[in-house]
N, C-alpha and C positions, 0 to 999 in steps of 0.2 A: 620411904615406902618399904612395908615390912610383906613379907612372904610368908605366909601361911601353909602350912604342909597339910593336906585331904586327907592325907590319908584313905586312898580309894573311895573319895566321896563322889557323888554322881554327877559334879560337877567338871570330873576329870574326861569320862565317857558323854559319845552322842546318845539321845535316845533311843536308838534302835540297838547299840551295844547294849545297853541295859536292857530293855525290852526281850534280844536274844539270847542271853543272860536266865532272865527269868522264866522263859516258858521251857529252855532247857531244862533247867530243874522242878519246873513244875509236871514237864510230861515225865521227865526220869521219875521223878517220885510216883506217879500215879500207875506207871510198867512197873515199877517193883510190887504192888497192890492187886495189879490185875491177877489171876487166877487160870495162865496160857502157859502150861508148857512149851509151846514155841518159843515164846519170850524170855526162856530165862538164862543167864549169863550174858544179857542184851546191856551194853552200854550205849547211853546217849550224848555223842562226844563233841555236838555242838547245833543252833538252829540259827537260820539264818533269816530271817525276817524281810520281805519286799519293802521299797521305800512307800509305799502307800497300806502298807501294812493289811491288805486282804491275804496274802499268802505267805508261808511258813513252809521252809524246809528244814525237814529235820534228817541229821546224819547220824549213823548209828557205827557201831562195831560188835561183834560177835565170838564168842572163841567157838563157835563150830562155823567161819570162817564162809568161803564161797558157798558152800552146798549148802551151806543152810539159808541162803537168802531169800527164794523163794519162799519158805515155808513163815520167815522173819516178816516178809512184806504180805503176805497175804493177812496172817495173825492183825501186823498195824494197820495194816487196811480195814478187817473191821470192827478195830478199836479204835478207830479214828474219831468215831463220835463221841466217844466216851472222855479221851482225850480234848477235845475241844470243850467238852462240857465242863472240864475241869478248869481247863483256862479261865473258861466264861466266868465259874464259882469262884476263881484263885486272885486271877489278874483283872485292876482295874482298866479296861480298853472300851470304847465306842463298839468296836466288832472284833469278835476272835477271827485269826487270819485262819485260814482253811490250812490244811496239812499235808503237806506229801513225805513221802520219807526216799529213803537212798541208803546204799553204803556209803562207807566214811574211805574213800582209797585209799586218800591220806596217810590214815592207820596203816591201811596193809600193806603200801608201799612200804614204808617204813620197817614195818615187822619183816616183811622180804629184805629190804639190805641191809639188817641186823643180821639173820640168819647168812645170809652171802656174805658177810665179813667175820661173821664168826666159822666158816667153813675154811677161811685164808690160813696158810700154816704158820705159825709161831714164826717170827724173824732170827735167824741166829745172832751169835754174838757179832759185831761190829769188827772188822778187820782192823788189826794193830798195824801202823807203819814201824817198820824198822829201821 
């Protein structure tokens, strides 16, 4: 019996990997299109799709960070339709999942103990025994 290598074919992912996958990059593409100064420097850094596939959440990140979220979530709120509409046009589904969005903490946590370990001082040299 011989093994055949996929090569990230979609037989390696479940459907809802791929499904999440794809409406990731179909909403990111359609926010770089929209025409919101709110939105822009917006990454869309992952969506998570329910198992019955009505609902989508989509996580984002920003470089104008906390303060800007309100203004980030109002903007996707109501582009939300626009957004589904795009789905509807892009991706073959029975029904586009509805959308909510969030920050990505993930990110920011991470970006916080990047900067906290980059504040830690240099280590000196290692003590020689004599």
């Amino acid at each position: 019996m011989s093994r055949r290598s996929n090569n990230g074919s979609a037989r390696q992912y479940p459907r809802t990997a791929r499904l999440n996958e794809l409406l990731r990059e179909i909403i990111a593409e359609e926010i770089d299109h929209l025409d919101d100064d709110r939105l822009q420097l917006l990454t869309v850094t992952s969506v998570v799709v329910d198992g019955d596939l009505r609902h989508a959440q989509v996580f984002y990140d920003s470089l104008q960070g906390e303060e800007g979220d309100a203004e980030i979530l109002e903007a996707l709120g109501e582009m939300r339709w626009k957004l589904q509409g795009a789905i509807a046009r892009q991706a073959r589904m029975k029904h586009t999942p509805g959308l909510s969005f969030a920050p990505d903490h993930g990110v920011r946590s991470g970006a916080r103990i990047e900067s906290l370990l980059a504040e830690l001082p240099e280590p000196g040299p290692e003590p020689t025994e004599s």
